[in-house]
N, C-alpha and C positions, 0 to 999 in steps of 0.2 A: 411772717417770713422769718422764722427765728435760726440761728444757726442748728443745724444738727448735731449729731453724734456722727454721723456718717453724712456727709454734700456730695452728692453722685452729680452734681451740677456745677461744684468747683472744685476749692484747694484748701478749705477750710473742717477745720477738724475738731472738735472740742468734748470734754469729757461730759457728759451727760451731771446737769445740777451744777456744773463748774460754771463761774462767772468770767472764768480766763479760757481763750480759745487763741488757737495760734494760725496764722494765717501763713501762706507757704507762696513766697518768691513773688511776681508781678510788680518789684519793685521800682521800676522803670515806669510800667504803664500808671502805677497810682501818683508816682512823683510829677507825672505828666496829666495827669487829671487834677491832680492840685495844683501844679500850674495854670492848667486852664480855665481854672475856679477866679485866678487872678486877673485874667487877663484881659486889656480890656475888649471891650467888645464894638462893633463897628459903628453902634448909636453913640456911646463912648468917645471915639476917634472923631463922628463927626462934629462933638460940640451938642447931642442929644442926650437926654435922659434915656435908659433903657425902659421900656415902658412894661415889659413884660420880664418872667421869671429868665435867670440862663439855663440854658439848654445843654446838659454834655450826655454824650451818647457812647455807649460800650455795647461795640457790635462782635458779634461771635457764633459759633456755630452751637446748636446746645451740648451741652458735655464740656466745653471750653472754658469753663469756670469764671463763666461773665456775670452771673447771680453772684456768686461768692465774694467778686472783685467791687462790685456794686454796694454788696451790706458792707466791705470793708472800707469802702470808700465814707459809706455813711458814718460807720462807724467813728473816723478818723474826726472828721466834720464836723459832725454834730452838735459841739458847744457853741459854734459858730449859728446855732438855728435853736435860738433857745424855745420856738413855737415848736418843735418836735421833727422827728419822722414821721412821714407819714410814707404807707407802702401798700401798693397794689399789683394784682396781677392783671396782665392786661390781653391774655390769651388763655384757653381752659389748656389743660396737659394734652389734648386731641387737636391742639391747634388750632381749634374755633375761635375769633377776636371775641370777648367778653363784649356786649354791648356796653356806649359811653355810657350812658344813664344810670347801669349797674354801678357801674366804676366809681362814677360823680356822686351817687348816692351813698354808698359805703365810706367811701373817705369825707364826705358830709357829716357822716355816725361818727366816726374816728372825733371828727372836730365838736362835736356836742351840738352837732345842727341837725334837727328834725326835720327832713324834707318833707312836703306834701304826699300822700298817697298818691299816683299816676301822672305826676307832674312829667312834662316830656322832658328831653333829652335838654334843649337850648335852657330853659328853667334850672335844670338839676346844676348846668355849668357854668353860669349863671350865678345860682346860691351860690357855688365853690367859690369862684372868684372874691365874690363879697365876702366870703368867711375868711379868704387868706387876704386881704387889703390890707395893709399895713402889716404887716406880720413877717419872720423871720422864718421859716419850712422850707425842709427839704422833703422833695417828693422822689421817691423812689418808685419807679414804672416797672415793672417787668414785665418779659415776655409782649415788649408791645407788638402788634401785628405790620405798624403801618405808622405814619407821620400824622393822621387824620386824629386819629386816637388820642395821640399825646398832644398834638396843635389844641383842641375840644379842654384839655383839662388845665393847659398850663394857668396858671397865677397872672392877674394883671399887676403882678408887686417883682418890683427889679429885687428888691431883697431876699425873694426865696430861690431855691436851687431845684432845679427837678435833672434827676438823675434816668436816663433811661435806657433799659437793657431790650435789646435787640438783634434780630440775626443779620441784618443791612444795614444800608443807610436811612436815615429819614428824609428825605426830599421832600423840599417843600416848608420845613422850617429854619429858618433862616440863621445863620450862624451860628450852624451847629458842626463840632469836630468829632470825625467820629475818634476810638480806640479802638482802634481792630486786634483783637485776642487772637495768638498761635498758642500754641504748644507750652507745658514750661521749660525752666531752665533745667538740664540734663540734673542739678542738685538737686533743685525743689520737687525735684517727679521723683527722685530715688529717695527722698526724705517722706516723702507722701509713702509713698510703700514700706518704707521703714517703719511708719506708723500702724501701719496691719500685722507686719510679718516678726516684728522686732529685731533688734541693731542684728542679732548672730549671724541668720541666714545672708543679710544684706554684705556683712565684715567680713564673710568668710568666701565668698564670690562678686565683689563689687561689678566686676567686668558684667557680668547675665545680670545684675542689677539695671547697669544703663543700658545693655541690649534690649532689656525689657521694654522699662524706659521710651527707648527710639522705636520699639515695635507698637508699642500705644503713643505713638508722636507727640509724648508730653501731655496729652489731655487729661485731666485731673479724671473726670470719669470714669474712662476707660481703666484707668492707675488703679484707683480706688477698686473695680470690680476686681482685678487682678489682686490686688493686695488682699483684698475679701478670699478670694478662692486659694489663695496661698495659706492666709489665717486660720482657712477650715483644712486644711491639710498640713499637719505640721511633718509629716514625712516627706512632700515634695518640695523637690529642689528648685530654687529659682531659675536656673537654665531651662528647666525641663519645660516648664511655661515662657522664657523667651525663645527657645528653639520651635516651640508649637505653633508660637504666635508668627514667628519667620516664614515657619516651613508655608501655615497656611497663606502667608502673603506670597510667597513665590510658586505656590497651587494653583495663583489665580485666584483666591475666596472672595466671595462679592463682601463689597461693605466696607463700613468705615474702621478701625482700629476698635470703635466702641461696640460696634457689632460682632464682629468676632470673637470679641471677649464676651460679650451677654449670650454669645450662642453655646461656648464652649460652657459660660458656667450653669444656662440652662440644661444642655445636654445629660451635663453630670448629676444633677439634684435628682433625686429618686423621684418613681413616676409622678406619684400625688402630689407632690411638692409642686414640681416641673408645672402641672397643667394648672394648679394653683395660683404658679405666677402667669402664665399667659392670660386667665381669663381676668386676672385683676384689671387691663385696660379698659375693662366696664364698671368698671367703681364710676359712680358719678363724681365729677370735679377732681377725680383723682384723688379721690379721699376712702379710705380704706378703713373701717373698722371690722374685731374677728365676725362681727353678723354679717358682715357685707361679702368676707370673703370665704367664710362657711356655707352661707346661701347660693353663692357662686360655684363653690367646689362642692360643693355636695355631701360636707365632712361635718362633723361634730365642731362644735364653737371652739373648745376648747382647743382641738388638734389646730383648728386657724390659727389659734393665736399664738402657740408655738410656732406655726409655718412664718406668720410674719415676722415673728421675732428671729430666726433666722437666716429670712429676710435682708433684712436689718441690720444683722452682721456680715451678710455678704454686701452689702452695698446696696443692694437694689430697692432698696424702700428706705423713704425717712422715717425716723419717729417724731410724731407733732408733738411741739410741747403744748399741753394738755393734761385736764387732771382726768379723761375718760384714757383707754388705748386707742387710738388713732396713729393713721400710716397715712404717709403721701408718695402719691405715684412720681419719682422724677420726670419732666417733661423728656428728657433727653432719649430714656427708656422706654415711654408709652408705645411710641411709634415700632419699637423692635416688637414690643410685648403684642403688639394687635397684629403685625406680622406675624410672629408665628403663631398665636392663635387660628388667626386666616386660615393658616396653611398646613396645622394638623388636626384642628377640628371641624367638625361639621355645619354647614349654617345653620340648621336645626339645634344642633346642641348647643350655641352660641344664644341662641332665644329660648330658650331652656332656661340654659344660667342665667341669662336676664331676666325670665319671668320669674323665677327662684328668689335672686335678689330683690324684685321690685313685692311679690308678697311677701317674704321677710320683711320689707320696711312695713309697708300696710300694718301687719300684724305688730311691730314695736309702735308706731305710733298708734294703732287701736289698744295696746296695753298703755302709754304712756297716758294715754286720754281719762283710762277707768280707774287708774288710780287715785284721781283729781277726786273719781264719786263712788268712794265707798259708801257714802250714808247709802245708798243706793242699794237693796238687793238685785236688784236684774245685774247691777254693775258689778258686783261682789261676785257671783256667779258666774258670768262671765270673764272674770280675770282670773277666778280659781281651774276653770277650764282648760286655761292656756298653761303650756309647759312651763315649769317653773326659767325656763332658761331665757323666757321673754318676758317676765314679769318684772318689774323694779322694786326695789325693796320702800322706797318711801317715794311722795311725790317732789320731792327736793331731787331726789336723782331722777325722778324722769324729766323733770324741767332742767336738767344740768345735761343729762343727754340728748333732749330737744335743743338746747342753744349751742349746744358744741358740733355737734350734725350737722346746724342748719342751714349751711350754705350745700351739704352733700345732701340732705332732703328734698333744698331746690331745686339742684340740680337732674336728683331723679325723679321727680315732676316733670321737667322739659324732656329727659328723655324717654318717659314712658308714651309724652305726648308726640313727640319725634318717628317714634316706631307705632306706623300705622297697623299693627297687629297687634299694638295690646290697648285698643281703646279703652274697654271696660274695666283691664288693671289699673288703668291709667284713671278713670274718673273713680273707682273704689281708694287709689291714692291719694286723690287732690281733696277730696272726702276728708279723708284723715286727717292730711296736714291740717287742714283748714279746721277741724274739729279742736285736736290736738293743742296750735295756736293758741286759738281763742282760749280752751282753758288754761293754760299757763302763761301764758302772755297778755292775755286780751286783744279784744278784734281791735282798740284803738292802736294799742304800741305796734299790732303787728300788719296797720292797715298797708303799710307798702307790699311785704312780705304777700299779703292775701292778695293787692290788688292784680300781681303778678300771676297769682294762683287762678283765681276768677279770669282772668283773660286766657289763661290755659284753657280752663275746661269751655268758653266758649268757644276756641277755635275747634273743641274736638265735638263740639254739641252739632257746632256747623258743617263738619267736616263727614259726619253720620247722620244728619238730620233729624238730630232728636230734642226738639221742639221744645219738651221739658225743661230739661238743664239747660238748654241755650234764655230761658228766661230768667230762670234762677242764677243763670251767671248776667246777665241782662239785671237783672233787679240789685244784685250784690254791687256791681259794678259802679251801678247808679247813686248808690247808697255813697259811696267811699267816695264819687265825684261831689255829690251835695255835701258832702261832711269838711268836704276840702273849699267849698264856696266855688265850685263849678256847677253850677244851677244847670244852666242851660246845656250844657253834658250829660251833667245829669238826667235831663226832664226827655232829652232825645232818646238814652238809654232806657228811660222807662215805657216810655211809647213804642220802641222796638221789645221790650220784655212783655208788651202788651200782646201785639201781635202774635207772638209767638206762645204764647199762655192760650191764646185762642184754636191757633193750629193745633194743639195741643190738646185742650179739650179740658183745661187746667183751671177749675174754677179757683183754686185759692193764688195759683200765681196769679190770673185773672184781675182777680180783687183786690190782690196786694199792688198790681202794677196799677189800679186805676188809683188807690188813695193816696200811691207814689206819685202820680201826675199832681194830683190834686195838691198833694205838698209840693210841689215844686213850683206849679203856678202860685202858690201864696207867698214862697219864701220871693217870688219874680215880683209879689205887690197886685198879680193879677186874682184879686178874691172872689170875683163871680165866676171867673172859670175854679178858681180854689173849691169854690162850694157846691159847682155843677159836679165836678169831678169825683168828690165825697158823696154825692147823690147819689151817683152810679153805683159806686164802691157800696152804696149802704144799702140801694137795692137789692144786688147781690146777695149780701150777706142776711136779710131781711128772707129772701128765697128759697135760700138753704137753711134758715130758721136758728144761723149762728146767733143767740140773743147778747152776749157780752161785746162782740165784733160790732154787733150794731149799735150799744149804746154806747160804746168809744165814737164810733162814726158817728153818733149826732151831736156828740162834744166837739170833733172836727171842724162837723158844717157850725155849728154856732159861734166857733173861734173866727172863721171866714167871714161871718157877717158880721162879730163885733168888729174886727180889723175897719171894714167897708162901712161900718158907722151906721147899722142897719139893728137897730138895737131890739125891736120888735123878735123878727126872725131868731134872733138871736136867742132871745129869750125862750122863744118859745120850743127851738130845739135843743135847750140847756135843760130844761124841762125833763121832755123828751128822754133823753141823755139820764134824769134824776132821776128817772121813775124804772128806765130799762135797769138801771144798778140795783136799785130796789127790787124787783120783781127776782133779780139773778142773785139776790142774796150779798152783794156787795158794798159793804156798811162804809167801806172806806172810797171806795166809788162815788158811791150815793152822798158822800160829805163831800168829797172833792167838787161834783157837780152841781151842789147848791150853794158853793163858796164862789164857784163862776156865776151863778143865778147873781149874789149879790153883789159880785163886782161889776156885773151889765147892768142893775137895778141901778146902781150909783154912777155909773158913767151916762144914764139915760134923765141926770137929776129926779132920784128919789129915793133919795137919805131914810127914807122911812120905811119904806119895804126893806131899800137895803139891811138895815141893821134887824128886822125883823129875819129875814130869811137867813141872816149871818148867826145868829141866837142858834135859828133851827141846826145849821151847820157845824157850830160848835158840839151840839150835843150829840148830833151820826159821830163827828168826831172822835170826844169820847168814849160813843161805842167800837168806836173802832181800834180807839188804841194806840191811835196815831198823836202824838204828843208834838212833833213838829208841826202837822196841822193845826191841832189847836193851836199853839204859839202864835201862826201865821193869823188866823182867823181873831185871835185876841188884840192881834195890834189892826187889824184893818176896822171892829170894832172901835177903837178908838179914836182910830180916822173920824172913824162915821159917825162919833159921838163930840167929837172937836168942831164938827160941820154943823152937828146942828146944837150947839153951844155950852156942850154939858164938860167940861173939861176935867172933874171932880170924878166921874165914872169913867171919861177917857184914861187919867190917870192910873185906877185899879186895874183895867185892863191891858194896860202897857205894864204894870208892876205882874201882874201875873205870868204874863207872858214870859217874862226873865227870868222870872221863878222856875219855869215848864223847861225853857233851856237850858237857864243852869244846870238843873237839875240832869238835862241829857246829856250832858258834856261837858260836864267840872275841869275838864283837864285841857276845854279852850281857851287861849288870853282873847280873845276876841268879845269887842263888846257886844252886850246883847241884841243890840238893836242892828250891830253890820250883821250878826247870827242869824236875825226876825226876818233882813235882807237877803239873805244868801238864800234864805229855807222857802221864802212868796210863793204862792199857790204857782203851781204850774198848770197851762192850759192843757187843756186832752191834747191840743196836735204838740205840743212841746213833750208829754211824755212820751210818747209816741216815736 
């Protein structure tokens, strides 16, 4: 929420790259906000601790410069809260309440607290609380919809301050004062337009300065738009705009002060420009880059980004501080901007533009994807394909244009899924993100992000009845709930991805969802159903004659029975498991699964086989290449040579081993042996 060049939502004005911005008039309301910062409060008065954060509320209409009055409020404060700002918005530019969860989790990241992937709402508010406990934060809310909202996030710490902008009151949280915002002071409104038009025009007819002025009722917005359209016209006169603005209030003109000024200085922008701005109320999140609004308008990139720029100068668009171009739609304006779109275009051409937009992004995130895999010719060819005008120049910008977007990517996610006639854009997008993500981000950092995504495409799996993706959003889902230690979430998600892998006719979701059961019953401790379930799975896979799928399955089932202390079975589908990697040409397979032969041999007391078949495993090792293996396999030798009394050869094999790690990573301080630790054979269902 950083100040602009241009705030069509207040009174704040500031030169672009300047660290000094000047704020205009509300001197009375902040004087009385910092009073109220003081005062006490009625836990206070009765001999109570305040148990919770204070609550002050700046209510307004949007345009009223209650955002502006709110950062300056922060602004002023702020030393007093050496844990920070922290700021959120708590309604989209369309007026939709942002869900809490969203909200809780973002200002969570703000705090350097990782939330769980699909953690619910009470959870997410929850962490917050604990993260601000004892802590000095002011929270800054904006746009909240409702009391419920900001009741959900406030702080259980009387020491921080949450600040919240709103069109009412909050009822229902308890000793809260509102500031109700009019107009500014007849100075501060004509000093804000002096700011656009400069001192001459204003010096030389004050009187049509404050006429102006009282024809936009002091609202910083409406001022602003005025000032903009004065600044693009250095021929007209100040009068000529407050007698326009008069005349149309005694015409009767619907609307507020802000709308008649947005109608008049849309009227005037040449056509392409004009319908460029209406259709921008479909930027998702109200976030506008020139793809977004060239897609939209149907024009060349370039020609966007001069439109928004200006934009920009007339008022009607922020610029993000950002190191891409990015524009923010002002809340105050959306609702004008999606009226007249309404009402001089067609529904048809309205989902036009919207399918426009929503393949435009597809096709940036299908370029920002392929440049991660040039080693790749299919990928190389594929990215030479595409226009050079969507292609990134290295993968550092497209992973800078992935995190700068990426609240306007999610957002056109939800509304590709919203509008029931672009199913199939809609899952070709969540495709992408979801692709895109994981390579620059990864599926861990970006499991909230995905887990979001993956519940989109289920609703729309279910909502078409396609069976497929409803399991593959079922199976993903599942993953992200076990990864987060919701087993039994998990293990329900996967049995519902079961089913529907069936309806479907899906043998590999099929099979993925039975060995997904089958690990969730083990991680639950239940290993006979663990290892039933991996039968299944391995059946399967045995049927369609996958031969690598089935000798990881019979590493699976033999991890299930050594768990269950069934050391036989075990062995002898460890075996199993040895011989399928062998036959599939898998050297480092085939060493992995006889380094399990000999840790079942030795849990089953027989130190003698074991170090026999760990010998054997050492040397696939070797062929393979695998140099942490061996390391591994050299100290567990040792073990098994300390057991049965030889401590002189246990030695050589523990010196070797440090030797194999040094050697792979001279540049760890780490001792060898926490290294020998860290590196321990992993089971087939652990790699897995």
């Amino acid at each position: 929420m950083a100040d602009q060049a241009v705030d069509t939502d207040g009174a704040r004005l500031s030169a672009p790259g300047t660290a000094e911005d000047h704020f205009l008039g509300r001197t009375r309301e902040l004087k009385e906000l910092r009073a109220d910062i003081e005062r006490a409060g009625l836990d206070t008065l009765s001999g109570r601790k305040a148990p919770r954060a204070r609550v002050l509320l700046i209510a307004g209409a949007p345009g009223s410069g209650r955002t502006a009055l709110a950062a300056e409020l922060a602004r002023q404060v702020a030393e007093r809260y050496p844990d920070g700002v922290l700021r959120a918005r708590l309604s989209e530019p369309d007026g939709t309440p942002v869900p809490v969860e969203h909200t809780a989790r973002e200002l969570l990241a703000a705090l350097g607290v990782r939330a769980p992937a699909g953690a619910a709402e009470d959870e997410l508010t929850e962490a917050l609380r604990a993260a601000l406990a004892g802590r000095r934060a002011l929270l800054l809310l904006d746009d909240a919809a409702g009391a419920e909202q900001v009741d959900a996030l406030l702080p259980d710490a009387p020491d921080c301050l949450a600040v919240a902008v709103s069109g009412g009151p909050l009822t229902g949280i308890a000793d809260v004062r509102p500031c109700t915002l009019g107009g500014l002071d007849t100075k501060s409104a004509v000093e804000l337009l002096t700011r656009h038009t400069g001192s001459v025009r204003i010096t030389v007819d004050p009187r049509s300065a404050e006429s102006l002025a009282e024809a936009c009722q002091g609202r910083p917005a409406a001022l602003t738009l005025a000032g903009g359209w004065l600044a693009s016209r250095p021929q007209a006169a100040v009068s000529d705009l407050a007698k326009r603005m008069h005349a149309d209030l005694e015409d009767g003109a619907d609307g507020s002060p802000l709308a008649r000024i947005f109608r008049l200085v849309h009227d005037q922008l040449p056509g392409q420009a004009a319908r460029t701005l209406r259709l921008l109320h479909l930027a998702p999140a109200g976030l506008v880059d020139p793809h977004t609004a060239s897609a939209l308008a149907g024009c060349s990139v370039g020609a966007a980004r001069a439109a928004l720029d200006d934009f920009v100068a007339l008022g009607l668009l922020r610029a993000v501080d950002s190191p891409l171009p990015e524009y923010e739609v002002p809340g105050c304006l959306h609702p004008l901007m999606r009226s007249l779109a309404e009402s001089l275009e067609r529904p048809a051409e309205l989902q036009l533009a919207t399918a426009r937009m929503l393949e435009r992004t597809v096709r940036l995130l299908q370029s920002c994807r392929l440049i991660t895999e040039t080693d790749s010719p299919q990928a190389r060819d594929k990215l030479q394909e595409m226009p050079r005008v969507l292609r990134f120049p290295t993968p550092r910008a497209a992973a800078d244009w992935l995190r700068v977007r990426r609240p306007a990517l999610l957002a056109a996610v939800r509304l590709a899924v919203a509008d029931g006639e672009l199913d199939t854009l809609a899952r070709r997008l969540m495709s992408q993100l979801v692709r895109a993500m994981a390579a620059h981000v990864g599926t861990q950092a970006a499991a909230a992000d995905l887990y979001g995504v993956h519940g989109l495409v289920l609703d729309v799996a279910e909502r078409r009845g396609l069976h497929r993706e409803k399991a593959a959003a079922l199976l993903n889902l599942g993953d992200l709930d076990a990864q987060t230690g919701r087993t039994r979430a998990a293990l329900a998600r996967y049995r519902a991805a079961l089913d529907a892998g069936r309806e479907a006719n899906d043998p590999y979701a099929t099979g993925r969802a039975m060995e997904s059961v089958g690990g969730a019953h083990q991680e639950l401790g239940d290993y006979d159903r663990a290892a039933d379930w991996f039968g299944r799975a391995l059946a399967e896979r045995l049927a369609r004659g996958e031969r690598p799928e089935a000798a990881r399955l019979y590493g699976r089932i033999a991890t299930a029975h050594t768990y269950a202390g069934r050391y036989g079975e075990a062995l002898r589908n460890w075996r199993a498991a040895a011989a399928g990697y062998r036959k599939n040409g898998d050297v480092a397979g085939h060493a992995r699964a006889l380094s399990e032969v000999a840790r079942v041999q030795e849990y089953a007391g027989r130190p003698t086989e074991s170090l026999r078949t760990c010998q054997e495993a050492v040397e696939w090792a070797r062929r393979a290449e695998d140099v942490r293996l061996q390391a591994a396999l050299q100290l567990r030798l040792a073990d098994t040579l300390d057991r049965l009394g030889d401590p002189t050869s246990a030695h050589l094999h523990r010196a070797a081993a440090e030797r194999m790690l040094g050697e792979e990573r001279p540049e760890d301080d780490s001792s060898p042996q926490q290294d020998a630790t860290a590196c321990e054979i992993r089971t087939a269902s652990e790699e897995d």
